[in-house]
PDBQT receptor file of N, H, CA, C and O in Angstrom, charges set to zero:
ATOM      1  N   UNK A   1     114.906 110.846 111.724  1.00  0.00    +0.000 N 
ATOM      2  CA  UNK A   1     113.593 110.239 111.791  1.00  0.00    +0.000 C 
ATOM      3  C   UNK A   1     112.531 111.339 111.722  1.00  0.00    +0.000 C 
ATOM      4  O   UNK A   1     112.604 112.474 112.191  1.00  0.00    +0.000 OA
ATOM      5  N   UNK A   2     111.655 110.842 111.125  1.00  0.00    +0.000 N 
ATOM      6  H   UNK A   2     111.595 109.920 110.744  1.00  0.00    +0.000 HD
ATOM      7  CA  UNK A   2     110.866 111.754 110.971  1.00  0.00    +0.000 C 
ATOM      8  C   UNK A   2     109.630 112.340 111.776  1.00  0.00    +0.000 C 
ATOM      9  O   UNK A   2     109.059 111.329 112.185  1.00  0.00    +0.000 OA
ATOM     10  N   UNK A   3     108.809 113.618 112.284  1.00  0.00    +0.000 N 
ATOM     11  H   UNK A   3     109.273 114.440 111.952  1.00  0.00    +0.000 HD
ATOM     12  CA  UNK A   3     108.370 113.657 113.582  1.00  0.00    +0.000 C 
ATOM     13  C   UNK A   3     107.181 112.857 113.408  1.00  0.00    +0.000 C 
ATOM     14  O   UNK A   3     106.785 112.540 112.287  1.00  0.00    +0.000 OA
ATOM     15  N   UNK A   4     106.472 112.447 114.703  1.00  0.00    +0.000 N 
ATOM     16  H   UNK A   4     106.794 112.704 115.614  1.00  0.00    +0.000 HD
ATOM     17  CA  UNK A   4     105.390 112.297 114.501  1.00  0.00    +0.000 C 
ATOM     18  C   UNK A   4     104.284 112.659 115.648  1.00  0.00    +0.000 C 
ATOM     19  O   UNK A   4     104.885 112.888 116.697  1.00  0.00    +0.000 OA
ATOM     20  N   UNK A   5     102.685 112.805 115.822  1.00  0.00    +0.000 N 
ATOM     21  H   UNK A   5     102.196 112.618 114.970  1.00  0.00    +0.000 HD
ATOM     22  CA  UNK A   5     101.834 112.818 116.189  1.00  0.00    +0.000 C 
ATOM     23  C   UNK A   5     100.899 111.978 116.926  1.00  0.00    +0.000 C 
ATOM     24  O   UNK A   5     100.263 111.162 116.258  1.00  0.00    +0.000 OA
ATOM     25  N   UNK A   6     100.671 112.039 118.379  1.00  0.00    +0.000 N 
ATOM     26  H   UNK A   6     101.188 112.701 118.922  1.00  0.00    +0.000 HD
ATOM     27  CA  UNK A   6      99.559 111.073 119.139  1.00  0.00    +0.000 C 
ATOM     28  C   UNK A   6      98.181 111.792 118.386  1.00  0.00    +0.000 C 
ATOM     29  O   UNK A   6      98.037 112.965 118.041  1.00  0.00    +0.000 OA
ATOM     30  N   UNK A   7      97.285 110.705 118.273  1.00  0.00    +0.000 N 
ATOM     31  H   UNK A   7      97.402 109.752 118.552  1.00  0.00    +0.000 HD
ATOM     32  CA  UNK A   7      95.680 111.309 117.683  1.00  0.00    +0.000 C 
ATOM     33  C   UNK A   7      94.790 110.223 119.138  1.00  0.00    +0.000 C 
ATOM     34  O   UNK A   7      94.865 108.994 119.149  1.00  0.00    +0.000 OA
ATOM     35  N   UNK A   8      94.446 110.590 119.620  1.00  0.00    +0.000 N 
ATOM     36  H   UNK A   8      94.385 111.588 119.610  1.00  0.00    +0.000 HD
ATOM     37  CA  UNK A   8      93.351 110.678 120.526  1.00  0.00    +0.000 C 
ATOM     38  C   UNK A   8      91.660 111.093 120.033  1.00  0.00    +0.000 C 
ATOM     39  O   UNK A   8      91.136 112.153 119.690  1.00  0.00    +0.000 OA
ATOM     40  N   UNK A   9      91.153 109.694 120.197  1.00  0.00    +0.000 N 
ATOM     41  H   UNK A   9      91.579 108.833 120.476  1.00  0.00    +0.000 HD
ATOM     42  CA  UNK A   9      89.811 109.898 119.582  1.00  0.00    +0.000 C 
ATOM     43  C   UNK A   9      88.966 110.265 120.990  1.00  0.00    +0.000 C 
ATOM     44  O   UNK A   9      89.003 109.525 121.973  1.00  0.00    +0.000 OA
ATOM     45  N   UNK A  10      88.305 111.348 120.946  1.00  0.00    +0.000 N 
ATOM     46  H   UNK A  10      88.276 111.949 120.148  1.00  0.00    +0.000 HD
ATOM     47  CA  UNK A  10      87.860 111.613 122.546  1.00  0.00    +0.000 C 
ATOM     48  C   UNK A  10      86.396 111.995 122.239  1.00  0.00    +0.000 C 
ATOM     49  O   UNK A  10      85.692 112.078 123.245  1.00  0.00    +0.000 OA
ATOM     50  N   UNK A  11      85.835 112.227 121.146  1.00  0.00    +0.000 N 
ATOM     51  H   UNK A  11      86.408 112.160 120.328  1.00  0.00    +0.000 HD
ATOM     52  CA  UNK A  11      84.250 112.081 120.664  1.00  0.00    +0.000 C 
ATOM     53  C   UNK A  11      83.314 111.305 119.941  1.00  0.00    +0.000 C 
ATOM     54  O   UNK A  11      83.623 111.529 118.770  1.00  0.00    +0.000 OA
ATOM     55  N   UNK A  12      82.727 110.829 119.939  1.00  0.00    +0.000 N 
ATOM     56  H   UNK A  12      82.475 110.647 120.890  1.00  0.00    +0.000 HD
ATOM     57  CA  UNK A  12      81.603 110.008 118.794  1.00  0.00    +0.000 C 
ATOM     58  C   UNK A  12      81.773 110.464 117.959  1.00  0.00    +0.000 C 
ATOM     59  O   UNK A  12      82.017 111.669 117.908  1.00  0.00    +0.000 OA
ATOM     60  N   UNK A  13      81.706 109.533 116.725  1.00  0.00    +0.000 N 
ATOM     61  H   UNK A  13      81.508 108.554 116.766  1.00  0.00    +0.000 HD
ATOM     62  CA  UNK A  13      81.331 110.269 115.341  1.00  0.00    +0.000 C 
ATOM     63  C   UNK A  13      79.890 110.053 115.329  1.00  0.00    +0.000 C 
ATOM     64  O   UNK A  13      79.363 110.616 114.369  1.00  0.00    +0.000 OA
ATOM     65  N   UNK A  14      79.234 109.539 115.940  1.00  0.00    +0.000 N 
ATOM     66  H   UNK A  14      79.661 109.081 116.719  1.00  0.00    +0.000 HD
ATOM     67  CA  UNK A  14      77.951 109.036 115.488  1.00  0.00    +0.000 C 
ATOM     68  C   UNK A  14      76.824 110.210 115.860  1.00  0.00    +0.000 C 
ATOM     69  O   UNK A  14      76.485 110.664 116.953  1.00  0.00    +0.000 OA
ATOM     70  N   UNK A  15      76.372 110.523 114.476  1.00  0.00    +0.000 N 
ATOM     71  H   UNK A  15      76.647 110.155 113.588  1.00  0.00    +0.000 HD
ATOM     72  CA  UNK A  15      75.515 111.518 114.017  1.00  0.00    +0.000 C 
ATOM     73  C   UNK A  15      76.321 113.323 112.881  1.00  0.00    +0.000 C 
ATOM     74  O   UNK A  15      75.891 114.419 112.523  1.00  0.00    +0.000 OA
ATOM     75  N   UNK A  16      77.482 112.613 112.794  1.00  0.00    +0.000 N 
ATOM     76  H   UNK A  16      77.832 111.723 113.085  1.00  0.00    +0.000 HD
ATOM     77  CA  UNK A  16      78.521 112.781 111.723  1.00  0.00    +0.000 C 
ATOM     78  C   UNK A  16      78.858 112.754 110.827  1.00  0.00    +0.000 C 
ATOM     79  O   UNK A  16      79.504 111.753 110.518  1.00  0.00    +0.000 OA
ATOM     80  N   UNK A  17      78.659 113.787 109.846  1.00  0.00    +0.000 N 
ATOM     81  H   UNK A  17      78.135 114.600 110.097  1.00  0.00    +0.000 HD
ATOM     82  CA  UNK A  17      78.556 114.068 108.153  1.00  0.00    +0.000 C 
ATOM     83  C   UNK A  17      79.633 112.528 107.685  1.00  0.00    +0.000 C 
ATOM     84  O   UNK A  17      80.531 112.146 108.435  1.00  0.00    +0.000 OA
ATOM     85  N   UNK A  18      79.252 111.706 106.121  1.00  0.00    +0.000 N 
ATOM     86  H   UNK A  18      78.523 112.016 105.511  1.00  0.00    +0.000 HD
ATOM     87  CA  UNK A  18      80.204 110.728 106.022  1.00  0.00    +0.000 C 
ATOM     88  C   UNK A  18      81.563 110.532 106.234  1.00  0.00    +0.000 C 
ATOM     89  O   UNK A  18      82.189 109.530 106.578  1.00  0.00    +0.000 OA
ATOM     90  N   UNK A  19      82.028 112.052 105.877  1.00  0.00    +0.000 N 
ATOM     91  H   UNK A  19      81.519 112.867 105.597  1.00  0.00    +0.000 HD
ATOM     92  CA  UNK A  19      83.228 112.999 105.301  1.00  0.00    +0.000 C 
ATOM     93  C   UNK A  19      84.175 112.269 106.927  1.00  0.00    +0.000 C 
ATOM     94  O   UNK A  19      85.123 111.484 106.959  1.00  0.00    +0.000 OA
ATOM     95  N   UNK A  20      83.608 112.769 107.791  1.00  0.00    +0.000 N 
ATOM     96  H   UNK A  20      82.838 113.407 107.765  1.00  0.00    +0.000 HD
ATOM     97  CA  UNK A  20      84.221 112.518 108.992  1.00  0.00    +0.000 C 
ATOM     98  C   UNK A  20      84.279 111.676 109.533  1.00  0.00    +0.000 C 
ATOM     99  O   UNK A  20      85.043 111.469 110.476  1.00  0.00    +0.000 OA
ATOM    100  N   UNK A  21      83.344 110.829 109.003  1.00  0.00    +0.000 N 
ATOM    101  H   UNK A  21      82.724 110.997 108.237  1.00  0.00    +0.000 HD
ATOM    102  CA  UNK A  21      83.137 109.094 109.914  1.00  0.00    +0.000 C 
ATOM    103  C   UNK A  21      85.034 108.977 109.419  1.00  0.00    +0.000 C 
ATOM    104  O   UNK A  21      86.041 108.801 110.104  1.00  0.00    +0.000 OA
ATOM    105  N   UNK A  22      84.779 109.218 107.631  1.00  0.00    +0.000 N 
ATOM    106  H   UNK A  22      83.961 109.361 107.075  1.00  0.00    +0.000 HD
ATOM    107  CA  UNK A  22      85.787 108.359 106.650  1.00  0.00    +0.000 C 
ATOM    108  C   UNK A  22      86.701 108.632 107.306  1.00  0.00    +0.000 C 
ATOM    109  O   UNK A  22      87.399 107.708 107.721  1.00  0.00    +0.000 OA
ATOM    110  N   UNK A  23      86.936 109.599 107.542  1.00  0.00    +0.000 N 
ATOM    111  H   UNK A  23      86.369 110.351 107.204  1.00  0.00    +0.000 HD
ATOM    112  CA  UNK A  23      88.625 110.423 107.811  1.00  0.00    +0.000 C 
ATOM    113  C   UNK A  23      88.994 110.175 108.951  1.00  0.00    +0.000 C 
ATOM    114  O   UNK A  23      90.204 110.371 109.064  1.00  0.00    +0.000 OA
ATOM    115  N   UNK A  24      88.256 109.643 110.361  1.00  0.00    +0.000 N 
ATOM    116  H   UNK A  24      87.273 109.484 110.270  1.00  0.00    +0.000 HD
ATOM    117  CA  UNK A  24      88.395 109.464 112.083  1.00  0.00    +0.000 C 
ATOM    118  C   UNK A  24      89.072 108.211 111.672  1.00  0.00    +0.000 C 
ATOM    119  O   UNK A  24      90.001 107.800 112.367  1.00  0.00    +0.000 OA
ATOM    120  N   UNK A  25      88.454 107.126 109.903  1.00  0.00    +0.000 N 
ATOM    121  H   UNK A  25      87.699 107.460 109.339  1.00  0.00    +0.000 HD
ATOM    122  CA  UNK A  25      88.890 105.839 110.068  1.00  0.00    +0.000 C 
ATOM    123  C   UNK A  25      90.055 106.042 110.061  1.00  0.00    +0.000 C 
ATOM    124  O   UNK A  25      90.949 105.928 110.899  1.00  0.00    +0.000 OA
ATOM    125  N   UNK A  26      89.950 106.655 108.093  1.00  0.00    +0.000 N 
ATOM    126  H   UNK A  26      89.223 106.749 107.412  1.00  0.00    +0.000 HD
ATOM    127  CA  UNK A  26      91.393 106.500 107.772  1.00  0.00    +0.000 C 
ATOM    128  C   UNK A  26      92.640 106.986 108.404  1.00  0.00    +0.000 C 
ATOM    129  O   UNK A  26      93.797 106.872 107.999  1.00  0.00    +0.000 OA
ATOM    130  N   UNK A  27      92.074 107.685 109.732  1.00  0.00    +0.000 N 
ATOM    131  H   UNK A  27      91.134 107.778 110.061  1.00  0.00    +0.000 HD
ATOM    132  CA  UNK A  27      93.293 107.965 110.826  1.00  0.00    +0.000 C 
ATOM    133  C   UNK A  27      93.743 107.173 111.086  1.00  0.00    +0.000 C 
ATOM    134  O   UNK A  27      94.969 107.249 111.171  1.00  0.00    +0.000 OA
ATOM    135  N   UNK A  28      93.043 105.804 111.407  1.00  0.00    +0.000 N 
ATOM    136  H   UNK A  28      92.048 105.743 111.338  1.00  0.00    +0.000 HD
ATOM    137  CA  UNK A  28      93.466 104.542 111.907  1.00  0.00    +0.000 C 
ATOM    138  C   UNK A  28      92.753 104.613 113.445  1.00  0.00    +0.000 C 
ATOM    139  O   UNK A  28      93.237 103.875 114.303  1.00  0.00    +0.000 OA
ATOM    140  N   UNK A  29      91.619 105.484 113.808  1.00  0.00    +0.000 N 
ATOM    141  H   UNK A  29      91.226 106.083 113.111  1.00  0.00    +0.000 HD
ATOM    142  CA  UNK A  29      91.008 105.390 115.133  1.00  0.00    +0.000 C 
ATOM    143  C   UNK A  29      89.789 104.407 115.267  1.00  0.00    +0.000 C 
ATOM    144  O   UNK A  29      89.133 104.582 114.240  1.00  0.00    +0.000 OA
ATOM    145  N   UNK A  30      89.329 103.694 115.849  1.00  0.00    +0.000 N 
ATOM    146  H   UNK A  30      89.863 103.551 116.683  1.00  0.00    +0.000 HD
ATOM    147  CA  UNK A  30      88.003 102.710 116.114  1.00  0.00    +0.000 C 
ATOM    148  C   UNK A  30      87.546 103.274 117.008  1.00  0.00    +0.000 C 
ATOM    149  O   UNK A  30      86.529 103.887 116.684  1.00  0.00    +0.000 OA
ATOM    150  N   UNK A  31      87.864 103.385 118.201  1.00  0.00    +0.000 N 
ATOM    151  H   UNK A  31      88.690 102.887 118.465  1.00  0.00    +0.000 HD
ATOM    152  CA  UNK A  31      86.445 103.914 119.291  1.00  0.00    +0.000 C 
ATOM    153  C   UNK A  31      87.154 105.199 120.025  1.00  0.00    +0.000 C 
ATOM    154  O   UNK A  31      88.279 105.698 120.043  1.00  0.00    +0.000 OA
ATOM    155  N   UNK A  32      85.714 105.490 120.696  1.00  0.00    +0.000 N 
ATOM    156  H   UNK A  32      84.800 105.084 120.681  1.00  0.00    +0.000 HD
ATOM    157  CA  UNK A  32      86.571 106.971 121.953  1.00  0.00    +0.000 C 
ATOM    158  C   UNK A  32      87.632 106.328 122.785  1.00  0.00    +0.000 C 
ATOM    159  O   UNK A  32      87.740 105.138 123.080  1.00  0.00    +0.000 OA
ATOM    160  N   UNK A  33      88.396 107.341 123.110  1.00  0.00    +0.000 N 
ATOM    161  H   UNK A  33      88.307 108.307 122.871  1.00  0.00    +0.000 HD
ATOM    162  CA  UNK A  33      89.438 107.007 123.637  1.00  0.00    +0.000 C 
ATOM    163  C   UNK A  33      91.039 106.358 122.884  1.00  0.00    +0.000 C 
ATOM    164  O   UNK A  33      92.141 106.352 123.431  1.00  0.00    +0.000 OA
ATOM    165  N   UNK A  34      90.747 105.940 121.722  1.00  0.00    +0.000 N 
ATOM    166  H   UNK A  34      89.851 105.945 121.278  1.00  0.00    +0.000 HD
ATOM    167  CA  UNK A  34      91.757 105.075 120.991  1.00  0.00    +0.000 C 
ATOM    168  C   UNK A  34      92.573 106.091 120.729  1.00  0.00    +0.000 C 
ATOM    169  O   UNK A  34      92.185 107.232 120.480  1.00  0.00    +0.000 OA
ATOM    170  N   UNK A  35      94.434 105.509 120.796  1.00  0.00    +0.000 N 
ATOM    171  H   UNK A  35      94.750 104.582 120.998  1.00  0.00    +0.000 HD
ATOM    172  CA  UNK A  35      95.361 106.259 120.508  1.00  0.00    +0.000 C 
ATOM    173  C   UNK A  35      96.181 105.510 119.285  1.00  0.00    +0.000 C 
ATOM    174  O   UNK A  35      96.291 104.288 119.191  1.00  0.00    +0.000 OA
ATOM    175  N   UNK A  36      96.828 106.637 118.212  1.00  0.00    +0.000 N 
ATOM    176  H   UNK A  36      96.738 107.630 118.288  1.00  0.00    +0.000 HD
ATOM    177  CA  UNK A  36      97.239 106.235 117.304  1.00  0.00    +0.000 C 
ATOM    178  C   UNK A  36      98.534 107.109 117.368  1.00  0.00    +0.000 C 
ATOM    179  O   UNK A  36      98.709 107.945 118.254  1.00  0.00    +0.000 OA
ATOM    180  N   UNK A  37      99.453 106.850 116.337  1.00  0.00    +0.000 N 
ATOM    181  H   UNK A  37      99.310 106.171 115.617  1.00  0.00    +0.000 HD
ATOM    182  CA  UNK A  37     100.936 107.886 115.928  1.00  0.00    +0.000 C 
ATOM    183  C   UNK A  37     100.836 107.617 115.003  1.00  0.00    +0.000 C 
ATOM    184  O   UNK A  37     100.773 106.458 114.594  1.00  0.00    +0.000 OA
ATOM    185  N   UNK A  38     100.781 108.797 114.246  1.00  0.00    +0.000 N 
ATOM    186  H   UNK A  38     100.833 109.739 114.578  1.00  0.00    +0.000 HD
ATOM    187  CA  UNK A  38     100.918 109.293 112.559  1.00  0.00    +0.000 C 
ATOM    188  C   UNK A  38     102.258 109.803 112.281  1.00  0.00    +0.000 C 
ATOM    189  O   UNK A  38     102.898 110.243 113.237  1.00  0.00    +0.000 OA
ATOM    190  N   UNK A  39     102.785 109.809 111.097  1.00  0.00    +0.000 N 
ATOM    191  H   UNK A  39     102.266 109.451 110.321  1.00  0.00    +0.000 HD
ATOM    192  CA  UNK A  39     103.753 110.510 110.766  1.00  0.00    +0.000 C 
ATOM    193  C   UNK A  39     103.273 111.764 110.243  1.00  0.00    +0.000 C 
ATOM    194  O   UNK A  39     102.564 111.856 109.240  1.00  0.00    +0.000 OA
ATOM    195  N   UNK A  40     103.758 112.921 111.090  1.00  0.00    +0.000 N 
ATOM    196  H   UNK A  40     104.333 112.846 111.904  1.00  0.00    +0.000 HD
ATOM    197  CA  UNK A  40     103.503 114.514 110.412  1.00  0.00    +0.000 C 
ATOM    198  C   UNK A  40     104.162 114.819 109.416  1.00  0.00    +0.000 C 
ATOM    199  O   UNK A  40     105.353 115.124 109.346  1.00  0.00    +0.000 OA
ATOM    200  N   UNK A  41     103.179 114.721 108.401  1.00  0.00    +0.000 N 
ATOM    201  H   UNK A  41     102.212 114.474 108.458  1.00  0.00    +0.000 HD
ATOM    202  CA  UNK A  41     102.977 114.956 107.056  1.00  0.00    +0.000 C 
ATOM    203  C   UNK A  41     101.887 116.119 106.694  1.00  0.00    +0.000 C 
ATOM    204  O   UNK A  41     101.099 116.394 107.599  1.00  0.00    +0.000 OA
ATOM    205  N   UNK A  42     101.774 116.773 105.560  1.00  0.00    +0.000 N 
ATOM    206  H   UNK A  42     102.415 116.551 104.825  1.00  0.00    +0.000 HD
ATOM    207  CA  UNK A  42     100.465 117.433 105.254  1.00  0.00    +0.000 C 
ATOM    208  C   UNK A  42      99.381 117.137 105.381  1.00  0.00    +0.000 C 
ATOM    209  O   UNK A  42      98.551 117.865 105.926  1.00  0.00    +0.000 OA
ATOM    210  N   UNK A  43      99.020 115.439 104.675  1.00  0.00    +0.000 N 
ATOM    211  H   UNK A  43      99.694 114.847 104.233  1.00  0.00    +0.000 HD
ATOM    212  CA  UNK A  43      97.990 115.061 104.424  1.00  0.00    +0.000 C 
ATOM    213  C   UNK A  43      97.387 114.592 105.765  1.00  0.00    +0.000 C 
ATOM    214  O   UNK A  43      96.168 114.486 105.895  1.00  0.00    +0.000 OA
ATOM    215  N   UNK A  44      98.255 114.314 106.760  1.00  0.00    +0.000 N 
ATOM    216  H   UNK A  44      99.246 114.400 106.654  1.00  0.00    +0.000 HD
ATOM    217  CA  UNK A  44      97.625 113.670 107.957  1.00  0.00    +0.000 C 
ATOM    218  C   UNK A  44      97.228 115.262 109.006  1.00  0.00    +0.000 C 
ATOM    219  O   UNK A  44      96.417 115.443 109.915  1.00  0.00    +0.000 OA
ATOM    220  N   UNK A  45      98.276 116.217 108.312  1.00  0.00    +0.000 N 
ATOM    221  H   UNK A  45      98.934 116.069 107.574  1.00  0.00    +0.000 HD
ATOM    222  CA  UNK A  45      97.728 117.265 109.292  1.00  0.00    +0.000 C 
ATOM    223  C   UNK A  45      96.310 117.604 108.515  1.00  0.00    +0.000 C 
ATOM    224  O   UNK A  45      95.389 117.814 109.304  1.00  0.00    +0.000 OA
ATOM    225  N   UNK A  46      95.952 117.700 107.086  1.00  0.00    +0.000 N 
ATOM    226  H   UNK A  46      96.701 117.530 106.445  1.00  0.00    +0.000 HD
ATOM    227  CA  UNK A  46      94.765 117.904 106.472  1.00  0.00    +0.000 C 
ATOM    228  C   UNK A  46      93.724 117.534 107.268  1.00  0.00    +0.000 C 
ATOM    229  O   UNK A  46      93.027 118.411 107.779  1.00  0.00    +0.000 OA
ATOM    230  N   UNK A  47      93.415 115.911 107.535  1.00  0.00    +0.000 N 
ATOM    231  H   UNK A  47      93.981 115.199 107.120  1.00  0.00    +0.000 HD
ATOM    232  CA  UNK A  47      92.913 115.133 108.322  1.00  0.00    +0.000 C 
ATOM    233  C   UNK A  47      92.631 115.459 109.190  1.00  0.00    +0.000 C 
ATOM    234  O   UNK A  47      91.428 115.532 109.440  1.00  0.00    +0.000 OA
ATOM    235  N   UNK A  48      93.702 115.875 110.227  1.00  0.00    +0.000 N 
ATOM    236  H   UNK A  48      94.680 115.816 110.024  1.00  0.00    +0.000 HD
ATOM    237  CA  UNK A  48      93.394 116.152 111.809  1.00  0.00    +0.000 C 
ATOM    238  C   UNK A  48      92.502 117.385 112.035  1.00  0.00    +0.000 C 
ATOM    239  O   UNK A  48      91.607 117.542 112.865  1.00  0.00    +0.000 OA
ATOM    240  N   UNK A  49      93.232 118.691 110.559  1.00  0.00    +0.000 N 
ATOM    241  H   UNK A  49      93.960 118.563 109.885  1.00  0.00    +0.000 HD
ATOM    242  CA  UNK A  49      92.148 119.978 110.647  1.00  0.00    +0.000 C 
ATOM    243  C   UNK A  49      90.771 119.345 110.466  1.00  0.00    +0.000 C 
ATOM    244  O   UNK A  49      90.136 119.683 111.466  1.00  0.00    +0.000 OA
ATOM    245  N   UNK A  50      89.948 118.543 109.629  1.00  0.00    +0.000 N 
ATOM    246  H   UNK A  50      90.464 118.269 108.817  1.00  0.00    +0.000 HD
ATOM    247  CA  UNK A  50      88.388 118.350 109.174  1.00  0.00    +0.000 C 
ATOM    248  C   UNK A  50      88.118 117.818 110.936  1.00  0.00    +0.000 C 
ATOM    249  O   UNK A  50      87.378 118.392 111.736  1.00  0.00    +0.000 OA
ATOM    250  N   UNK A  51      88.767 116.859 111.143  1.00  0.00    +0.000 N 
ATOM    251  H   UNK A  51      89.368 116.393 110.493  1.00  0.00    +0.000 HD
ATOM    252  CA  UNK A  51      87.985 116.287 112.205  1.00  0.00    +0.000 C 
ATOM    253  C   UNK A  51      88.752 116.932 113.965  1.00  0.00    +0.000 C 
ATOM    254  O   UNK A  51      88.824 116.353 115.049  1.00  0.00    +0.000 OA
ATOM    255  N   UNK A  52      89.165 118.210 113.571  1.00  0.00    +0.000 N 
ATOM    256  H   UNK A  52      89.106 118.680 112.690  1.00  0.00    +0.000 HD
ATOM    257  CA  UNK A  52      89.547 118.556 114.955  1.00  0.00    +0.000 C 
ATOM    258  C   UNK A  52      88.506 118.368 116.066  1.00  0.00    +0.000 C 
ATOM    259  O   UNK A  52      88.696 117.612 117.019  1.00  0.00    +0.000 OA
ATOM    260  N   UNK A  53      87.586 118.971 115.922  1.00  0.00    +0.000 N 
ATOM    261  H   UNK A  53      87.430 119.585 115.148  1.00  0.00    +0.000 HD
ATOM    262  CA  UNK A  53      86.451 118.713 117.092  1.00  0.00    +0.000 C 
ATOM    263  C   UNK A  53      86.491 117.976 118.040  1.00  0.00    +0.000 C 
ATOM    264  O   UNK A  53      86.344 118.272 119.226  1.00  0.00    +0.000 OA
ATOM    265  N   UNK A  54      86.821 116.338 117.282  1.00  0.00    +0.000 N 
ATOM    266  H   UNK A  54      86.940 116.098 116.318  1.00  0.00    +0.000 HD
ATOM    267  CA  UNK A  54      86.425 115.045 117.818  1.00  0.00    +0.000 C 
ATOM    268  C   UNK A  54      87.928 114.464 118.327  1.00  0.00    +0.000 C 
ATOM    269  O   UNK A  54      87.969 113.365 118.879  1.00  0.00    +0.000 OA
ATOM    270  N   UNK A  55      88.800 115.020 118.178  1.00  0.00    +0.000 N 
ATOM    271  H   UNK A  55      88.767 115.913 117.730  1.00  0.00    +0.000 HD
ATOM    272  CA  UNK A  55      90.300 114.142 118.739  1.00  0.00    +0.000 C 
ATOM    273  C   UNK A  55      90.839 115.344 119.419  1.00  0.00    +0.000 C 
ATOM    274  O   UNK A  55      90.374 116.480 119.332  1.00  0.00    +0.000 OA
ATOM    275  N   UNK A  56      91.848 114.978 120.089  1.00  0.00    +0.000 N 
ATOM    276  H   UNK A  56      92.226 114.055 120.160  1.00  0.00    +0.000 HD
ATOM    277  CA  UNK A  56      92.926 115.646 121.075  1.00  0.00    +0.000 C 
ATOM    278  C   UNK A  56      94.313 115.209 120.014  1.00  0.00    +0.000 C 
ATOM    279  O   UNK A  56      94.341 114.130 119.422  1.00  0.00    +0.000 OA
ATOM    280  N   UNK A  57      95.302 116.136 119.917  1.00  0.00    +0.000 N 
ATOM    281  H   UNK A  57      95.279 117.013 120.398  1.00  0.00    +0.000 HD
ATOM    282  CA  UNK A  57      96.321 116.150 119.107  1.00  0.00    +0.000 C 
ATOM    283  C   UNK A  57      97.590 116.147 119.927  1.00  0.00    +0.000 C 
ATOM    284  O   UNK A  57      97.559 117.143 120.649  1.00  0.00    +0.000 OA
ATOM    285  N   UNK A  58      98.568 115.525 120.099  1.00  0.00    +0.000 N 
ATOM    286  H   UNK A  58      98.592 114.716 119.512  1.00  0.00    +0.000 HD
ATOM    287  CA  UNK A  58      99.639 115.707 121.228  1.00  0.00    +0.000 C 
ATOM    288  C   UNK A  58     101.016 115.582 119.813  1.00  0.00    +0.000 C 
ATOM    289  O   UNK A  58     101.089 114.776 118.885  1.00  0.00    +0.000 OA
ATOM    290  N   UNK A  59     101.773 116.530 120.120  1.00  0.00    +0.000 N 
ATOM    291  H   UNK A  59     101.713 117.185 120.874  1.00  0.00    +0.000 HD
ATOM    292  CA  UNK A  59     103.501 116.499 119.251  1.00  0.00    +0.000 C 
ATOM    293  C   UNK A  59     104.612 115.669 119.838  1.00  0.00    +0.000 C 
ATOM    294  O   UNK A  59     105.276 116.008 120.817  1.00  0.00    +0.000 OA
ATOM    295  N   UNK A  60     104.783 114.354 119.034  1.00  0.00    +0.000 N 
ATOM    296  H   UNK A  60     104.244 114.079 118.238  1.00  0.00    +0.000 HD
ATOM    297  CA  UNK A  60     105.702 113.724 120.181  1.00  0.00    +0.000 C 
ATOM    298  C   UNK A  60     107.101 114.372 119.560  1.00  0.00    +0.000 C 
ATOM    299  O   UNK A  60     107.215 114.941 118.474  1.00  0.00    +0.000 OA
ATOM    300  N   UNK A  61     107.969 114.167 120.393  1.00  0.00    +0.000 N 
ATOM    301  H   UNK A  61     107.877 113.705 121.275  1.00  0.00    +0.000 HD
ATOM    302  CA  UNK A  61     109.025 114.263 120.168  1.00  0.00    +0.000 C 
ATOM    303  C   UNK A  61     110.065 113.794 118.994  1.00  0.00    +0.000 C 
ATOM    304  O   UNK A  61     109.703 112.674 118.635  1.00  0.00    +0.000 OA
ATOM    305  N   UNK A  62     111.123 114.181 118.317  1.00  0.00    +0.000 N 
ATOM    306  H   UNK A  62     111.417 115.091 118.609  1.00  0.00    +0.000 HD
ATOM    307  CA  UNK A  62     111.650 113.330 117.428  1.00  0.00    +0.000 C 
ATOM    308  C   UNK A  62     112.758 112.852 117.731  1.00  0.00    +0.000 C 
ATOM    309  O   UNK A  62     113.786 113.529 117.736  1.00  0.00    +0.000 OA
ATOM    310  N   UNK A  63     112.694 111.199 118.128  1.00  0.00    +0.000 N 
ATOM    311  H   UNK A  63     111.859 110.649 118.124  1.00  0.00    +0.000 HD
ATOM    312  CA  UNK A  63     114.092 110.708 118.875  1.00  0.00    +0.000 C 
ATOM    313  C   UNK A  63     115.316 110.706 117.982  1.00  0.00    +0.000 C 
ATOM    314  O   UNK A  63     115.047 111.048 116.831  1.00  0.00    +0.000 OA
ATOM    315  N   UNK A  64     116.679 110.391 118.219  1.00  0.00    +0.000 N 
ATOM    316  H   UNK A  64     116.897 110.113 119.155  1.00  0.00    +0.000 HD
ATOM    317  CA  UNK A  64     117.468 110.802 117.273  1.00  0.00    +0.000 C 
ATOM    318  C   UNK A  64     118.299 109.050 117.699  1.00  0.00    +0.000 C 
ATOM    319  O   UNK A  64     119.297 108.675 117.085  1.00  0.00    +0.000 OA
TER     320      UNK A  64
């Protein structure tokens, strides 16, 4: 299985270049506080680098 990633939205986007509104979405986050699991991939780590600021990043484990 493949690993994956908690994304923790822990800042506003609001007052936030478009670039970052887009990318907090297409994380799959809606408000502060919201938790998501991504599959760690490139493109989602791409993602997490633009909008590091604004989320908390946690490595879950990979169950077997």
């Amino acid at each position: 299985m493949a690993a994956t990633i908690r994304i923790t939205l822990k800042r506003s986007t609001i007052g936030r270049p478009p670039n970052q509104r887009a990318t907090v979405r297409s994380l799959g986050l809606r408000r502060i506080n919201h938790t998501v699991e991504q599959q760690d991939t490139p493109a989602v780590r791409g993602m997490v680098r633009t909008v590091q600021h604004l989320i908390d990043v946690e490595e879950m484990q990979a169950s077997e």
